[in-house]
C-alpha positions in Angstrom: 93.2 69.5 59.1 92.7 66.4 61.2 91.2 64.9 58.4 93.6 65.5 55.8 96.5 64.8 57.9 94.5 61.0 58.5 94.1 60.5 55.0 98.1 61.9 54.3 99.1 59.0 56.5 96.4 56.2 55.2 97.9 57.2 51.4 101.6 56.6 53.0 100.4 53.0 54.4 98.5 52.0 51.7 101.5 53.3 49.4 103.9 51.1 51.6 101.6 48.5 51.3 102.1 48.4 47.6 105.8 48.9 47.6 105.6 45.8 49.9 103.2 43.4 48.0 105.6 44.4 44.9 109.0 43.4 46.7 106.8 40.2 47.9 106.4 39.6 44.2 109.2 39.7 42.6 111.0 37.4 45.7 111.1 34.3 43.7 112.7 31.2 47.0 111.4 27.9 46.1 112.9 24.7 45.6 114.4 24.4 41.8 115.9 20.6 42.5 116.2 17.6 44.1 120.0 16.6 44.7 120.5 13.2 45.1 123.6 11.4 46.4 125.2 7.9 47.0 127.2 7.3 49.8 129.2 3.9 50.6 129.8 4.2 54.0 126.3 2.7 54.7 125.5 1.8 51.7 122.8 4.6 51.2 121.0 7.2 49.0 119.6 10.2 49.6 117.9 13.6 48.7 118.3 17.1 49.6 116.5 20.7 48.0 118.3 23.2 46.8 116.8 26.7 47.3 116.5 28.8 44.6 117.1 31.9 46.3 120.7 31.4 48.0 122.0 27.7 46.5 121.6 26.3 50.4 120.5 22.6 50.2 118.4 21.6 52.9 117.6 17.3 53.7 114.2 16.2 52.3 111.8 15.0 54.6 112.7 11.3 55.4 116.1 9.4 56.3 118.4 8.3 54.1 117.3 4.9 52.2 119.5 1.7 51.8 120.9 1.6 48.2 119.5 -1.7 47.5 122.7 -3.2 47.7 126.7 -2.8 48.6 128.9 0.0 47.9 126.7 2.4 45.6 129.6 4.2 43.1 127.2 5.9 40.7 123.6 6.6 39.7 121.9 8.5 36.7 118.0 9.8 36.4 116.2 8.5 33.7 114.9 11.0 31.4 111.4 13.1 33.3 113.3 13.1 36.6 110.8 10.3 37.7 113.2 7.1 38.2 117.1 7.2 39.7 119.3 3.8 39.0 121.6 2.9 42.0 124.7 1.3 40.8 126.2 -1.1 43.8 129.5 -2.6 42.5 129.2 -5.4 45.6 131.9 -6.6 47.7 134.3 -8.5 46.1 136.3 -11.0 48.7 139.3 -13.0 47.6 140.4 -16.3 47.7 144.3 -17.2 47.9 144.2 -18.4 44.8 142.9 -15.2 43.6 138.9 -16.4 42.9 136.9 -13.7 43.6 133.5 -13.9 45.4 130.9 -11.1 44.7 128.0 -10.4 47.3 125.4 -7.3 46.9 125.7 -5.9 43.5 123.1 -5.1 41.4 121.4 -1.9 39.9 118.5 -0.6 42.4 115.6 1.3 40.9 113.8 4.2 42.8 111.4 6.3 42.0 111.4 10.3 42.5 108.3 11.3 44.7 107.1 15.4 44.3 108.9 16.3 47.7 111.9 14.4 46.7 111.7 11.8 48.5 113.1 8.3 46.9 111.0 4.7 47.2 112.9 1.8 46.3 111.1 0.0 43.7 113.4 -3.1 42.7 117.2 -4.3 41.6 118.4 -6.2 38.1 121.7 -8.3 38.5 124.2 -7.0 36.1 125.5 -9.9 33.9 128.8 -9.4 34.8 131.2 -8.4 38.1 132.9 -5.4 39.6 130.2 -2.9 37.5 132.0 0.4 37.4 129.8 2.8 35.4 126.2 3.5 34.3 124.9 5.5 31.3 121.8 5.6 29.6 121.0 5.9 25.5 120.3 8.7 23.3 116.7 9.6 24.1 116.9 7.2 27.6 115.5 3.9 25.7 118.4 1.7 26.8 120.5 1.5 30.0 124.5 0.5 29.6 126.7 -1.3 32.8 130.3 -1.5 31.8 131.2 -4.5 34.4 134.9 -5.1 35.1 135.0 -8.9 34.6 132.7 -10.9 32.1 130.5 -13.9 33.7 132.5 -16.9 34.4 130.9 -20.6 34.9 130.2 -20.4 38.5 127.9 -17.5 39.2 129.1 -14.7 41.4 132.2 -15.8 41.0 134.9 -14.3 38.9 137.7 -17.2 38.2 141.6 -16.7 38.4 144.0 -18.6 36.7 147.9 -19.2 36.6 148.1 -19.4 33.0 146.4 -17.1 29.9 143.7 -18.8 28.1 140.7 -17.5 25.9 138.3 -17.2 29.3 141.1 -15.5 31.3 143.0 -13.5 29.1 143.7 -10.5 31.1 147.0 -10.4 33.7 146.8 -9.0 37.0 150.5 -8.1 37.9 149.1 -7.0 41.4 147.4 -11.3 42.3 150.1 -12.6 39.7 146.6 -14.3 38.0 144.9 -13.7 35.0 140.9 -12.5 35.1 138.6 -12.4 32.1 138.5 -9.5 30.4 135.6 -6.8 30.9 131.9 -6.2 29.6 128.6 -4.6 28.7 125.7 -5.2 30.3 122.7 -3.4 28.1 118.9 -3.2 29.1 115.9 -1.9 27.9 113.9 0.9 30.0 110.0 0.9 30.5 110.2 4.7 30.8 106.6 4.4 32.7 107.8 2.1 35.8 111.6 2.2 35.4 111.7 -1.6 35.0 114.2 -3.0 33.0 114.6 -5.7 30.5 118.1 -7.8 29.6 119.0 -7.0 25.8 120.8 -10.4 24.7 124.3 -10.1 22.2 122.5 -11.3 19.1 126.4 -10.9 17.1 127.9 -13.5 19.4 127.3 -16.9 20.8 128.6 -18.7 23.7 129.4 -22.6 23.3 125.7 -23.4 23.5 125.0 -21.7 20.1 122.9 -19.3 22.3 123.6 -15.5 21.8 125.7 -14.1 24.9 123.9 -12.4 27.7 126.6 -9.2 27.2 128.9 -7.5 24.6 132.5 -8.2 25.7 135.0 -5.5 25.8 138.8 -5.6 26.6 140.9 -5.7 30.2 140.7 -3.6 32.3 138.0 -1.2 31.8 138.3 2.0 33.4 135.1 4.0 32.2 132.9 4.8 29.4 131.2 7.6 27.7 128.1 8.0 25.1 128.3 11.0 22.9 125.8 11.2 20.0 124.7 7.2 19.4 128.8 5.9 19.9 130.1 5.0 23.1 133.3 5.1 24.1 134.8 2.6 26.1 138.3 3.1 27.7 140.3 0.0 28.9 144.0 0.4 30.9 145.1 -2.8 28.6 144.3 -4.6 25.4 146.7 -7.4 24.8 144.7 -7.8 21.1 146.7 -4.6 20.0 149.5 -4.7 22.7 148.3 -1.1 23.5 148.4 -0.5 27.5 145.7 2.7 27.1 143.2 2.4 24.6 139.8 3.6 23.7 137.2 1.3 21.4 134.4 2.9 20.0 130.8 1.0 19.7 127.8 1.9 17.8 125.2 2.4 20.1 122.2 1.1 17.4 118.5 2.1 18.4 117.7 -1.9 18.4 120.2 -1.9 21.8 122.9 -3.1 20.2 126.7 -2.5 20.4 128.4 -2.8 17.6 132.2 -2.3 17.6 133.2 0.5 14.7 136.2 -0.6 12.4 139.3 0.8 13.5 139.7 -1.7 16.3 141.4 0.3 19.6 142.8 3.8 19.1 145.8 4.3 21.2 145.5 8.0 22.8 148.2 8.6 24.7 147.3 8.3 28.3 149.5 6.5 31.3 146.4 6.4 34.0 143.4 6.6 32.3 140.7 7.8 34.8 137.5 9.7 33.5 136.0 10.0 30.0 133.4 13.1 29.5 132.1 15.1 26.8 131.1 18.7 26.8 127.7 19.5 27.1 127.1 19.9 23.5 128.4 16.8 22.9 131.1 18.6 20.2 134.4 17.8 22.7 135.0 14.7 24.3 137.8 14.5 26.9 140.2 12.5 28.9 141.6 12.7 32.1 145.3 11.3 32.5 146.5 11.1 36.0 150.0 9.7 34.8 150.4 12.5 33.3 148.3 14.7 35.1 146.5 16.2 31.6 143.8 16.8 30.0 143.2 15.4 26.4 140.7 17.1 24.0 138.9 15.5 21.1 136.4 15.2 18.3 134.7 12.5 16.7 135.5 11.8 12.5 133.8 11.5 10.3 131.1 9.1 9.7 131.9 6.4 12.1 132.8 8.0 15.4 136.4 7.2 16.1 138.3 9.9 18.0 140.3 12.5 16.5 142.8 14.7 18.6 142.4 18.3 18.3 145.0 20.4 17.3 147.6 21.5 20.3 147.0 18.1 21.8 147.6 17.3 25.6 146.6 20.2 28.2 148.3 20.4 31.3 146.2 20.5 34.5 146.2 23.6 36.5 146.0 21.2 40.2 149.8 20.2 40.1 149.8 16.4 40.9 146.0 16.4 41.2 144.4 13.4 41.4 141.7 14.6 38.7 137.9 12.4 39.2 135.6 14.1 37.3 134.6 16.9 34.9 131.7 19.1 33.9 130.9 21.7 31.4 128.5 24.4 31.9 125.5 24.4 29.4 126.9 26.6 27.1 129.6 24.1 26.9 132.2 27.0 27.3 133.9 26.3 30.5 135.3 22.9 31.7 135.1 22.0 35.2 137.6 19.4 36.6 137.2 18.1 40.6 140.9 17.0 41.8 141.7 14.8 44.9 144.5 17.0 45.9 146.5 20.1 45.1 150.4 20.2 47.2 150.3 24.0 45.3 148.7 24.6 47.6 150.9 24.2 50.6 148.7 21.8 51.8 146.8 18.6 51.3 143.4 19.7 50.0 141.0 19.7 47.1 139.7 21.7 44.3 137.7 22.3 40.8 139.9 23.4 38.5 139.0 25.1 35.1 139.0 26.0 31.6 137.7 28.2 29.1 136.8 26.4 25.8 137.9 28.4 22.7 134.8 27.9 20.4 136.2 27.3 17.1 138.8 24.7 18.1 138.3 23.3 21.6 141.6 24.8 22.8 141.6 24.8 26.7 142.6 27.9 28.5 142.6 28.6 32.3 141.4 31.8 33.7 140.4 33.3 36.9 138.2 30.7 38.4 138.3 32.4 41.9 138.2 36.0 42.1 138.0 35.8 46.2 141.4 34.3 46.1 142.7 35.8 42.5 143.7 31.8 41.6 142.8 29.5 39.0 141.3 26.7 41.2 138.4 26.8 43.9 138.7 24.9 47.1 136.2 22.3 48.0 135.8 19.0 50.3 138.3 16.7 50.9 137.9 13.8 48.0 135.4 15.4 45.4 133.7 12.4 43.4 131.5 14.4 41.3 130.6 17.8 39.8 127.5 19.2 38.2 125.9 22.8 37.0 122.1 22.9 38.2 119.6 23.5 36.4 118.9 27.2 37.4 122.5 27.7 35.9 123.3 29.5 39.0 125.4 26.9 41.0 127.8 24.1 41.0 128.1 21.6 43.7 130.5 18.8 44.5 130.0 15.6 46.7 133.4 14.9 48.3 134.0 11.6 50.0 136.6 12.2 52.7 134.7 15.2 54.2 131.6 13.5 53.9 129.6 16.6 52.2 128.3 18.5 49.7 130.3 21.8 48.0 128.4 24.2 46.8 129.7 27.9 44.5 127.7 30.7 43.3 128.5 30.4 39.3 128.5 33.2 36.9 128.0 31.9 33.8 129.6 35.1 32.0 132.7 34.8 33.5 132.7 31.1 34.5 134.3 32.1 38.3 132.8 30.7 41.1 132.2 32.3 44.7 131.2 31.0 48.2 127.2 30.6 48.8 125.9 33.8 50.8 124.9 31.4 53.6 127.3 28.8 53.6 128.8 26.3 51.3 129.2 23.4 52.7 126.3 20.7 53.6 126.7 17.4 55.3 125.5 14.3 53.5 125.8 10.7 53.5 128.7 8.8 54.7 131.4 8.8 51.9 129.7 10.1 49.0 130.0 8.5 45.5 128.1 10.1 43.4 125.7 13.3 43.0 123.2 14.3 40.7 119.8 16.1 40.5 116.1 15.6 39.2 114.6 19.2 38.6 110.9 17.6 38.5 109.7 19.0 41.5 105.8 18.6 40.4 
């Protein structure tokens, strides 16, 4: 009896043992990104895992690294997850004549070690000033700055002048002067170090006879957006057209060229331009109006990319008098994601992602349910969001929001599109003043 009731209990622990290694099997925690982020408090960049498990994002192991330069305001990951350009805009400091003096802007490269951690490798001036936004190629061969001003004569130095003329054609109500108007900056990428090479304007020539060292745009850029080979280019004034709110569209040719599509500027409607995106699949591409605080849907025609409103036009935002600053889809391209600077709905000031289901066959937004905690149609996060992404576990979205200073993070169900708090908090300090956010999911 002794003997059978020993080898009763030896079958229970072995059979506990099993049931054990089994759970132990099917618990899947590791990390499934690196998240990096931009701040410009102190001009940095850093890194961060996110756990697979539970969303929670955790620093990697080093300090945060000098961006290379001044006031980081975006960064993208070249395709492979290997190399991450730092975009500083500089400082800009102005004269009384309104001359402005640039110091510290460039685009930093850094590679993507397997822990995460981030190595700066080295920095390319952009051709021209005030750089605003960064976005790569079809297929990652060629790297696009749009700059605010064009080079003048004097470098670092953007000029400022009383009177219009063909170098300074763009007015400045605010300095009562008139800037030059804006411009791309294009390299090509050695996809095996990052480095990157100047692409020269062989359409145009400066006074020399020598082709120009960008491809000029209008005034007042505001951002810009590739979709499918054609970027679009958004500018708050085009005194060619005597449009105030205008998008061109250039062909984004595989020898790194831009080449502006006929149709010259396509007036869309807009009284504050402020973000240009596109939906995952690339099949919607959308505006964000903060004049009007909407939401502006569209496809591109035909053969030569030009923007074409979809039917129902204009959505309105569901933040009331949000200051909207940028926008996702998920991967399936049927929800939109919109981060907002502030919503006074909601008795207070504060911010939040607000959301829309995409109607497949015609792009028709729709909000829904975004927060079942809270039975509302927005989600609260950080003060100042600057950026949103989906990760690549489709299991979360995060936010990095400049007046708090962190990183937002939401459980996301990708059947319903809601979003709920992390099990173990949602909210993760970061940087100083966060710009930008992204991730690499090459954790090899």
């Amino acid at each position: 009896m002794k003997f059978r009731k020993f080898g009763r209990i030896a079958l229970a622990l072995a059979a506990s043992l099993v049931i054990g290694f089994g759970t132990q099997s099917c618990y899947y925690d590791y990390t499934v990104a690196y998240i990096i982020v931009t701040g410009s408090q102190y001009n940095q960049v850093a890194s961060y895992k996110e756990d697979n498990e539970n969303g929670v994002l955790s620093a990697a192991p080093h300090d945060p690294l000098s961006s290379g330069g001044t006031n980081p305001i975006r960064a993208l990951l070249l395709s492979g997850g290997r190399y991450v350009y730092v975009l500083n805009q500089g400082k800009p400091t102005t004269a009384a004549d309104g001359t402005i003096t640039w110091t510290g802007g460039n685009i930093s490269v850094f590679s993507v070690g397997g822990d995460g951690q981030l190595a700066y490798q080295i920095s390319y001036p952009s051709q021209g000033f005030g750089s605003l936004r960064l976005a790569l190629s079809t297929g990652g061969t060629y790297l696009y700055v749009l700059d605010e001003y064009q080079p003048g004569s004097t470098p670092n130095t953007t000029p400022a002048s009383p009177t219009i003329s063909t170098a300074t054609p763009c007015y400045n109500a605010t300095a009562g002067v008139y800037y030059p108007a804006g411009d791309i900056t294009v390299f090509s990428i050695d996809s095996s170090t990052g480095r990157l090479f100047l692409v020269q304007n062989q359409q145009q020539q400066n006074a020399l006879g020598t082709p120009l060292s960008y491809f000029p745009v209008g005034c007042g850029p505001v951002d810009f957006h590739l979709v499918t080979n054609y970027l679009y280019t958004g500018e708050a004034s085009d005194p060619a057209s005597g449009n105030t709110q205008v998008i061109y569209t250039y062909s984004a040719s595989t020898t790194g060229q831009l080449i502006q599509v006929p149709g010259g500027a396509q007036p869309i409607g807009t009284s504050n331009m402020a973000v240009i995106g596109a939906s995952a699949s690339g099949t919607y591409i959308y505006v964000l109006d903060n004049g009007t605080n909407e939401i502006y849907t569209f496809t591109q025609s035909g053969n030569n990319g030009l923007l074409s409103a979809i039917s129902g036009g204009a959505v309105p935002n569901v933040a009331t008098a949000a200051g909207m600053t940028a926008l996702v889809t998920d991967s399936s391209s049927k929800y939109l994601y919109i981060t907002n600077t502030q919503s006074p709905s909601l008795g207070q000031s504060a911010s939040v992602i607000s959301a829309f289901d995409i109607t497949t066959s015609s792009g028709v937004l729709t909000p829904f349910n975004l927060n079942p905690a809270n039975n509302t149609s927005t989600y609260g996060v950080g003060s100042g969001p600057q950026c949103i992404f989906e990760d690549p576990s489709h299991q979360y979205v995060y936010t990095a929001n400049a007046g708090a200073s962190d990183i937002t993070g939401a459980k996301f169900d990708p059947d319903t599109g809601t979003l709920v708090n992390l099990s173990k908090g949602s909210t993760f300090s970061t940087v100083g003043t966060p710009t930008w956010c992204l991730y690499s999911s090459n954790t090899d």
